[in-house]
C-alpha positions as CSV (number, residue, x, y, z in Angstrom):
1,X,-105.3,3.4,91.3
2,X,-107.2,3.8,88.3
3,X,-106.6,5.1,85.2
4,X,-108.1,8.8,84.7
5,X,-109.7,9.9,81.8
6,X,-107.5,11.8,79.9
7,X,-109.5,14.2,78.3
8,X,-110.3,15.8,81.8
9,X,-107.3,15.6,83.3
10,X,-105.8,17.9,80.2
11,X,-108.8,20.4,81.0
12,X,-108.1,20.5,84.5
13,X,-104.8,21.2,84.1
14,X,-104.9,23.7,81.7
15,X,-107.5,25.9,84.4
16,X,-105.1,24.8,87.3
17,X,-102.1,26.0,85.7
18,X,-103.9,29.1,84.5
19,X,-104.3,29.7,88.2
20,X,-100.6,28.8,89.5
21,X,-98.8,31.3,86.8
22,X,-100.5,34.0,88.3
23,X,-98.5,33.5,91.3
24,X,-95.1,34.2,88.6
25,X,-96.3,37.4,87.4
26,X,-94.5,39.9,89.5
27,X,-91.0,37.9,89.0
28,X,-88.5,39.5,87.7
29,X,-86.8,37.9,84.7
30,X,-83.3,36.2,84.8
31,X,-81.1,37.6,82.2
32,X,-81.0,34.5,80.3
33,X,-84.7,35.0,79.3
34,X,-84.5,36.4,75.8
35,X,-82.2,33.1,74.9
36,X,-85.3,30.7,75.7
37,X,-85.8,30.4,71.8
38,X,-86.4,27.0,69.6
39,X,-88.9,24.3,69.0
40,X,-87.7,22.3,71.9
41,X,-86.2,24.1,74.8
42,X,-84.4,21.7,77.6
43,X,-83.6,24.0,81.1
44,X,-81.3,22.4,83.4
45,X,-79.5,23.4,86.5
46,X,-78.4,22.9,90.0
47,X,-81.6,22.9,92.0
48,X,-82.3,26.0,93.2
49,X,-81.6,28.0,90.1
50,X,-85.2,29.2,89.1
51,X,-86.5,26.7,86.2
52,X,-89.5,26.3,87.1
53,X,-89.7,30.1,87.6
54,X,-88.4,30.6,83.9
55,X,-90.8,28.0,82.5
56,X,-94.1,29.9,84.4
57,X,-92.8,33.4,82.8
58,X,-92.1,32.0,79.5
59,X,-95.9,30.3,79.7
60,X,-97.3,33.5,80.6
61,X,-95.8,35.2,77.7
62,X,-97.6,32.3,75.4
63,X,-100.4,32.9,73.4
64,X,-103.4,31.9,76.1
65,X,-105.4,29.8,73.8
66,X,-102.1,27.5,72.5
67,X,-100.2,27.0,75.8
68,X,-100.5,24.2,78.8
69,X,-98.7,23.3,81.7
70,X,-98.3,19.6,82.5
71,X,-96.4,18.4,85.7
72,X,-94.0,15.2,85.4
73,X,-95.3,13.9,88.7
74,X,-98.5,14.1,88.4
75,X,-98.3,12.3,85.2
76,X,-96.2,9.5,87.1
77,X,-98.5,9.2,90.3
78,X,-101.9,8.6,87.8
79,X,-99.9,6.7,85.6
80,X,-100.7,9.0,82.5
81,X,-98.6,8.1,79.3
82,X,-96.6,11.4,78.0
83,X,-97.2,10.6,74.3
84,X,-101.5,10.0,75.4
85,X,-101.2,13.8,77.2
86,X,-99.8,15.1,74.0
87,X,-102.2,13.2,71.6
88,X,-105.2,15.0,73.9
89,X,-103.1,18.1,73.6
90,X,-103.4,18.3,70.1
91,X,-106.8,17.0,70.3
92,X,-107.8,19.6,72.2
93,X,-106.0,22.6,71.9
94,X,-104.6,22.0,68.0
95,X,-101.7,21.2,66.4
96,X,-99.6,24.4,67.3
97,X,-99.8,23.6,70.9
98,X,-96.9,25.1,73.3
99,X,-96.4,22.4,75.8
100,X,-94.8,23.2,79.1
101,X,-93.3,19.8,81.0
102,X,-91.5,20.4,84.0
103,X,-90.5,17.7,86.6
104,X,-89.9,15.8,83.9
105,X,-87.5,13.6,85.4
106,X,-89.9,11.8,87.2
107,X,-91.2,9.9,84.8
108,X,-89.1,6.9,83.2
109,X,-87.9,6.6,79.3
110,X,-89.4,10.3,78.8
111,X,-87.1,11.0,76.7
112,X,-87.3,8.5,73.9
113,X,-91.5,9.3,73.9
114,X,-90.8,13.4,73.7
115,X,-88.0,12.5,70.5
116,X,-91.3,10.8,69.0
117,X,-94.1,13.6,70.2
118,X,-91.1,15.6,68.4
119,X,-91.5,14.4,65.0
120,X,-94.7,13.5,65.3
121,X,-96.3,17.1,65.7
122,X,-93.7,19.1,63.4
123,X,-96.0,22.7,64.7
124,X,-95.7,21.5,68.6
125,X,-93.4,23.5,70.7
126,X,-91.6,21.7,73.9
127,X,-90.4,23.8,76.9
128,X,-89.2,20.9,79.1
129,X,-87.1,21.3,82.9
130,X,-86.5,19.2,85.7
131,X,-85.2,19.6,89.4
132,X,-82.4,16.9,88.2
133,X,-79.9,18.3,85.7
134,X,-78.1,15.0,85.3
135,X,-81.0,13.2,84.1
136,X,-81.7,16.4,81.7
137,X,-78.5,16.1,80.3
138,X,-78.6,11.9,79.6
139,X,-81.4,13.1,77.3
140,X,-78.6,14.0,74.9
141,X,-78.2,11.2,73.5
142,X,-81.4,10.9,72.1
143,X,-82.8,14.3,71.7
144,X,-79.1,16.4,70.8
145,X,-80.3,16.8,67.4
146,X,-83.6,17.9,68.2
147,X,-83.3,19.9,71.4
148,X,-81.3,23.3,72.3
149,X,-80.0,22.5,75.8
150,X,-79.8,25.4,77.9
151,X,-77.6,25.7,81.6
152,X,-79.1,28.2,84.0
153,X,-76.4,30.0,85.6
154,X,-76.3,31.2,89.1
155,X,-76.7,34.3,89.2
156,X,-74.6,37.4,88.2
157,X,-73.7,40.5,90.2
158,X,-75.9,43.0,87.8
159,X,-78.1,40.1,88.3
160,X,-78.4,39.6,92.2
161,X,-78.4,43.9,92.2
162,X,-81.3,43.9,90.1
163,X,-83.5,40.8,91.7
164,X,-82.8,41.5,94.9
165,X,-82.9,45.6,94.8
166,X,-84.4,46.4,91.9
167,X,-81.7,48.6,90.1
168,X,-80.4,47.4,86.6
169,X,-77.2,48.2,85.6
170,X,-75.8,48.7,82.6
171,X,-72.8,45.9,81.0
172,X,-69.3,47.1,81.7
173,X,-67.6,46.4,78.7
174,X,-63.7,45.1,78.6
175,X,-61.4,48.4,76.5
176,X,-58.5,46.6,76.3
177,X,-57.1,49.5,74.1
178,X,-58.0,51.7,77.4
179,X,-58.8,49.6,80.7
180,X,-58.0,52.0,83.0
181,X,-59.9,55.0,81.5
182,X,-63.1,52.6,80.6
183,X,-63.1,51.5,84.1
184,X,-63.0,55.0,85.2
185,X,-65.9,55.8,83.5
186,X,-67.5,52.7,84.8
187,X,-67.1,53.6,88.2
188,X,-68.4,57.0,88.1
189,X,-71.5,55.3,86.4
190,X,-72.0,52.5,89.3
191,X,-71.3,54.5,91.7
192,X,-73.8,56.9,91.0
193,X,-76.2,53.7,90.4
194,X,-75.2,52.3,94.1
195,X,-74.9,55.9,95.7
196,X,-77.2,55.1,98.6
197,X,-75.6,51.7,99.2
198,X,-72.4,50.1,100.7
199,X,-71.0,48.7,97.6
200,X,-68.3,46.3,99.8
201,X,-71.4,45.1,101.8
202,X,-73.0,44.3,98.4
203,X,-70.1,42.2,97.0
204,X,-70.1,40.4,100.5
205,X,-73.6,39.7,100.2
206,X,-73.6,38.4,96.8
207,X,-70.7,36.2,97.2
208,X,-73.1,34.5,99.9
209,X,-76.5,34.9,98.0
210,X,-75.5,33.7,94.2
211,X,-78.2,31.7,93.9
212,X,-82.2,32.2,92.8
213,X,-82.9,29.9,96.1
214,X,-81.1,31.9,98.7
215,X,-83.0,34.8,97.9
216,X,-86.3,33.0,99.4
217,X,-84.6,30.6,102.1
218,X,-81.6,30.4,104.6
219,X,-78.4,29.3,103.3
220,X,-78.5,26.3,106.2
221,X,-81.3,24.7,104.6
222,X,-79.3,25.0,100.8
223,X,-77.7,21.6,102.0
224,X,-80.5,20.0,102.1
225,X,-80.4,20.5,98.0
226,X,-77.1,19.1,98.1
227,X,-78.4,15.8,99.4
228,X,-81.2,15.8,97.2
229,X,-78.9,16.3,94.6
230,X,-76.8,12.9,95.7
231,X,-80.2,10.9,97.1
232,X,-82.4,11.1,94.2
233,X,-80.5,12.8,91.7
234,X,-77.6,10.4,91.2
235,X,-78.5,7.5,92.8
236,X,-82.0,7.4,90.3
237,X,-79.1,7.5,87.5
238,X,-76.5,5.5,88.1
239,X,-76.5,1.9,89.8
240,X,-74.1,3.4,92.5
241,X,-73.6,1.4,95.6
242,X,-75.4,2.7,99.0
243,X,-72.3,2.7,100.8
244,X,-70.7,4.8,97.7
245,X,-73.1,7.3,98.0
246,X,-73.1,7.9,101.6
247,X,-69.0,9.1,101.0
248,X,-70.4,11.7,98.5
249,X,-70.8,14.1,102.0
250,X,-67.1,13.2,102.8
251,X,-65.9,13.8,99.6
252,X,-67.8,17.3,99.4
253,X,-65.6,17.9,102.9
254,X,-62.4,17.2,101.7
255,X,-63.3,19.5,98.3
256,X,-64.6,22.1,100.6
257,X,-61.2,22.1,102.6
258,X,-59.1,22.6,98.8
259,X,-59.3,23.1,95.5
260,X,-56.3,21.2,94.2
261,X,-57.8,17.5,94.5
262,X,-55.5,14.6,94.2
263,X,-56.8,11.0,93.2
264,X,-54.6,9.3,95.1
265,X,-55.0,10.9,98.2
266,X,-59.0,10.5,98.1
267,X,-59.4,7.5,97.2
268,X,-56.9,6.8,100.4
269,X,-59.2,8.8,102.4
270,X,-62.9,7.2,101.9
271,X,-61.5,3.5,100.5
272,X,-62.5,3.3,97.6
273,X,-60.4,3.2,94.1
274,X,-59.4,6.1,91.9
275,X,-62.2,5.4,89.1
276,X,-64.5,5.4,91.3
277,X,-63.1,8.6,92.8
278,X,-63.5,10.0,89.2
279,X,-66.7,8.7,88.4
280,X,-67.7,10.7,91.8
281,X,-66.3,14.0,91.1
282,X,-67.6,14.0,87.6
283,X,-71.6,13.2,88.8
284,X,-71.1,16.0,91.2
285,X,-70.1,18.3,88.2
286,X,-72.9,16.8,86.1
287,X,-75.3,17.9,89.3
288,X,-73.8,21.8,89.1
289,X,-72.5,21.2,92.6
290,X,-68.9,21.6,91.7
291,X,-67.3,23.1,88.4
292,X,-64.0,21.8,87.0
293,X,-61.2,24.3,86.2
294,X,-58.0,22.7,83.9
295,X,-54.5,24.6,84.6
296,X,-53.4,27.1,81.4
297,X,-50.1,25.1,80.0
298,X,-50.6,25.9,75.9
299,X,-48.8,22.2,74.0
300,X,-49.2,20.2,77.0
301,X,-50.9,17.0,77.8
302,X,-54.0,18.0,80.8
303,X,-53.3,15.3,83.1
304,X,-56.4,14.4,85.6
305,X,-54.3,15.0,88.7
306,X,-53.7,18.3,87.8
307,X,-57.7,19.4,87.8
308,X,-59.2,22.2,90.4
309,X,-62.6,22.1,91.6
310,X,-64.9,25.0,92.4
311,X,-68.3,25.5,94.3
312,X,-70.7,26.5,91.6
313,X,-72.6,28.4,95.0
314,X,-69.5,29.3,97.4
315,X,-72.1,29.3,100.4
316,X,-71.4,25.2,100.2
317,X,-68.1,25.2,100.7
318,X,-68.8,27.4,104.5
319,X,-71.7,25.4,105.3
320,X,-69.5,22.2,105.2
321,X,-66.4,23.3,106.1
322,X,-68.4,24.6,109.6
323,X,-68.5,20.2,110.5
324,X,-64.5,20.9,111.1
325,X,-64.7,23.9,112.8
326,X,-62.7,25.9,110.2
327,X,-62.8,29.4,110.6
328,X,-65.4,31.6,108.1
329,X,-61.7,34.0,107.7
330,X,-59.7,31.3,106.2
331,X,-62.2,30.6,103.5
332,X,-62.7,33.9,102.0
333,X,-60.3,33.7,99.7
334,X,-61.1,30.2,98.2
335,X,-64.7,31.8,98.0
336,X,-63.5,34.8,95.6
337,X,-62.1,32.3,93.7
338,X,-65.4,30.0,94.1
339,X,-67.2,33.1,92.6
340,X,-65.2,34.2,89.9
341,X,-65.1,30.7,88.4
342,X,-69.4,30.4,88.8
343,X,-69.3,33.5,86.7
344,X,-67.0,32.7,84.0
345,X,-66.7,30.0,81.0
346,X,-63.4,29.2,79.2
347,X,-61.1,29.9,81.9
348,X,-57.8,28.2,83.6
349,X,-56.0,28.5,86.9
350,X,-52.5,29.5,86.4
351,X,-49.2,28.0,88.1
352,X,-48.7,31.3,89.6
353,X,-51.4,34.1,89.6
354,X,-55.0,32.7,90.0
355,X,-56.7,32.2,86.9
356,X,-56.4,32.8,83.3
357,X,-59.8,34.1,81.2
358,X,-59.8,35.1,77.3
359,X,-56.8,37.8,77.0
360,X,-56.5,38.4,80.6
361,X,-54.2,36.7,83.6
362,X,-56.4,37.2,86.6
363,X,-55.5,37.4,90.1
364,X,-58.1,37.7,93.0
365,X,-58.0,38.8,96.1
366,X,-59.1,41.1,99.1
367,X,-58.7,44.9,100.1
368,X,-55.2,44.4,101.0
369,X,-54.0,42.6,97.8
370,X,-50.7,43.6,96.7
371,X,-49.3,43.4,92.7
372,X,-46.4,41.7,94.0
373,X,-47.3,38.4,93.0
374,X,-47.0,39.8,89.2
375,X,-43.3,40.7,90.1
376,X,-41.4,38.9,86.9
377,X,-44.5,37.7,85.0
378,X,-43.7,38.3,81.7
379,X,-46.7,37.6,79.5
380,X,-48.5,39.2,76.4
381,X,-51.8,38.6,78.6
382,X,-53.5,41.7,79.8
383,X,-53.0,41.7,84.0
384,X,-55.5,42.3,86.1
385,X,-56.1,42.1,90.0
386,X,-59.5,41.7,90.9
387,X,-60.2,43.0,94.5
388,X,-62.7,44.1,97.2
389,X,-62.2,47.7,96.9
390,X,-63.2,50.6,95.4
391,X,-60.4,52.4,94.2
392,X,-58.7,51.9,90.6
393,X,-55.2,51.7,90.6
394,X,-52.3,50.8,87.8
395,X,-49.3,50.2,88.4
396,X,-47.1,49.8,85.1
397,X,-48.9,47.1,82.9
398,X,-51.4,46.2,86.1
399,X,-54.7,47.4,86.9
400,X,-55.9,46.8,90.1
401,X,-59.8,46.8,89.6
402,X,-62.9,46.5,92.0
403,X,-64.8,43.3,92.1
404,X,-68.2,45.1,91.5
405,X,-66.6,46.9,88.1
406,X,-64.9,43.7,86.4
407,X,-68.1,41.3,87.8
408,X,-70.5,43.5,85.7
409,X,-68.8,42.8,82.4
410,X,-71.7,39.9,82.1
C-alpha cells in the first residue's frame, strides 16, 4: 500500500471527525466527566464502558479551531507514523493543538513516540483511550510521570437512573452521627424522585444492566467482549501459549461458580501450575473482567489463597454459569455481592459478615435478610445490612438499609 500524504489525511480527518461527533451530541455524560482534566489524559476500561463516547463529548466541548480526532487503526492500516500526524498537527492547526487518539492500542511502541510528542510540544494536549485496558495500563511505565491515568467505572445506580431514564438524583450522604434519621430523609427524597416507578424492579434491572454497553445491546452478545478481551487483548500482550489461553473460558467457569478461589484446586482443574494460575487471574483483573477483594485481618500477613474474586459486570457470572445449567436463583446472592464490590474501592470481605468498607461492616442480602448473622459481632465498625427492600429498620446498633438508598452514596 502506499504511503498517503500526510498533510491530507490530517485535513480529512479533521472534516470526518467533525462529522462523526455529531452523532455524540445528544449523550448524556458519565459522572466521571468533570475529572477528564490534565495535559495528557489516558481512559481505560473493560470494553464496553463508553471511552470512546467520553473522548467524542470531551472533543465537542474543545475549542473547534484547536481540536482533532485521529483513529489508532487507521493510522496502523496506512502505515502513518504517530510522531509525523502530530508534526502535521502542529503544522497545521498550531502549537496548542488538543489531540484526540483513541484505538490507540493498535498501533505498536505508541507509547514511547506520545512520551516524545509529550515533551516535544509543551502547549499540546493528549486525550488518548483504547478498547484494551491492559495495553493502556503497560504505558505506565513510560508515561506515569507524564500522564493522569483514569479507570472508567461501570456504572453507578444514580448513574444507570439517570442514562437510562433521565432523572438525576441527588448524593445520599453517609450521617454516621445519625444513619437512621439521614436515611429517613433520603428515602422520602427518592422516593418522591422514583414515585412513578418500581424501585425493586429498578435495582433488579441495574444489577443486570451496569454497564454503558448493555444499555445498547443484549447481555448474550456481552461475552463476546469477554473473548475479545482474552483473543486480542491479552494474547497481543503477553507471549501466552494458545493452549493457555483457550483455559481462560474455563477458568472464568469455575470463578463464575465461587468467589473463594484456591490455587491449588485450579491449577488441578485445567493442568497447568499455580504461577501460571496466578499470572491468569491477574490478566483478567488487568482486563476489568474480574476485581480482586483481600479479607479484613488488621496485623496479618494477606496470603494469595485467601483472595476473592468478583465480576466487575455481574451479568458474566449468569451468562457462564448458564454452560452448567445452574439455576439464575442460586446466583443472586453472589451477584449482590458482584455489585456492591463494582461500586466500591478500598473494601474487604469479612470472615463472617460480607464485606468491610471505610467505617462500616457490611452485610448483603435479599428481602428476607435477617440481622442474625450480626448476633455476637462485637466491633467499633458501624453495621449495616444492605438489602432489596424498601423499608428502614434498626435494630439496636444495626440498620437495615435499602439497596437503592446506600447505592446512591456515589
Amino acid at each position: 500500500m502506499e504511503k498517503p500524504n500526510i498533510t491530507q489525511f490530517i485535513r480529512n480527518s479533521k472534516l470526518e471527525y467533525e462529522k462523526t461527533s455529531q452523532s455524540y451530541k445528544e449523550y448524556k455524560k458519565r459522572f466521571i466527566y468533570n475529572e477528564l482534566k490534565g495535559r495528557m489524559i489516558i481512559l481505560y476500561g473493560m470494553r464496553g464502558s463508553g471511552k470512546t463516547t467520553l473522548m467524542f463529548q470531551k472533543y465537542l466541548e474543545t475549542n473547534e479551531d484547536n481540536r482533532i480526532y485521529l483513529h489508532g487503526e487507521e493510522l496502523s492500516i496506512l502505515r502513518i507514523n504517530i510522531l509525523d500526524a502530530i508534526k502535521e498537527t502542529e503544522r497545521i492547526i498550531g502549537q496548542n493543538a488538543v489531540i484526540f487518539l483513541d484505538e490507540i492500542n493498535a498501533i505498536s511502541n505508541w507509547d514511547e513516540q506520545i512520551k516524545i510528542a509529550y515533551d516535544k510540544y509543551p502547549k499540546m494536549l493528549f486525550y488518548i483511550s483504547g478498547s484494551s485496558s491492559i495495553n493502556l495500563l503497560e504505558s505506565k511505565k513510560l508515561l506515569a510521570r507524564r500522564a493522569i491515568y483514569i479507570s472508567i467505572p461501570m456504572l453507578s445506580f444514580r448513574e444507570f437512573i439517570y442514562l437510562k431514564y433521565n432523572i438525576l438524583l441527588d448524593k445520599f450522604k453517609l450521617n454516621t452521627e445519625d444513619l437512621l434519621r439521614s436515611s429517613m430523609h433520603y428515602d422520602i427524597y427518592i422516593q418522591n424522585k422514583l414515585k412513578e416507578w418500581d424501585i425493586l424492579k429498578l435495582i433488579n434491572e441495574y444489577i443486570q444492566t451496569n454497564s454503558p454497553y448493555l444499555l445498547e445491546n443484549d447481555k448474550s452478545t456481552l461475552a463476546d467482549l469477554v473473548e475479545k478481551a482474552i483473543f486480542s487483548d491479552i494474547a497481543k500482550i503477553r507471549n501466552i501459549e494458545t493452549s493457555t489461553l483457550s483455559k481462560f473460558e474455563r477458568l472464568i467457569l469455575i470463578l463464575s461458580v465461587s468467589t473463594k478461589t484456591s490455587y491449588e484446586t485450579i491449577a488441578k482443574d485445567l493442568g497447568i501450575s499455580k504461577s501460571v494460575v496466578s499470572e491468569m487471574l491477574d490478566l483478567l483483573e488487568k482486563v476489568e473482567i474480574i476485581k480482586r477483594v483481600y479479607p479484613y485481618k488488621k496485623g496479618k500477613t494477606v496470603a494469595r489463597k485467601q483472595w476473592k474474586y468478583y465480576f466487575t459486570i455481574p451479568i458474566i457470572r449468569e451468562l457462564y454459569t448458564k454452560k452448567m445449567s445452574i439455576p439464575e436463583s442460586e446466583l443472586k446472592g453472589t451477584m449482590r455481592e458482584d455489585i456492591f464490590v463494582a461500586n466500591f474501592e478500598k473494601i474487604f470481605y469479612h470472615e463472617t459478615i460480607d464485606f468491610v468498607f471505610d467505617e462500616y461492616l457490611i452485610e448483603i442480602g435479599s428481602k428476607n435478610k435477617t440481622f442474625k448473622q450480626f448476633k455476637e459481632i462485637n466491633t467499633k465498625l458501624y453495621k449495616i445490612i444492605i438489602y432489596e427492600g424498601v423499608d428502614i429498620i434498626k435494630k439496636e446498633d444495626i440498620i437495615k438499609m435499602p439497596f437503592h438508598i446506600f447505592y446512591s452514596i456515589i
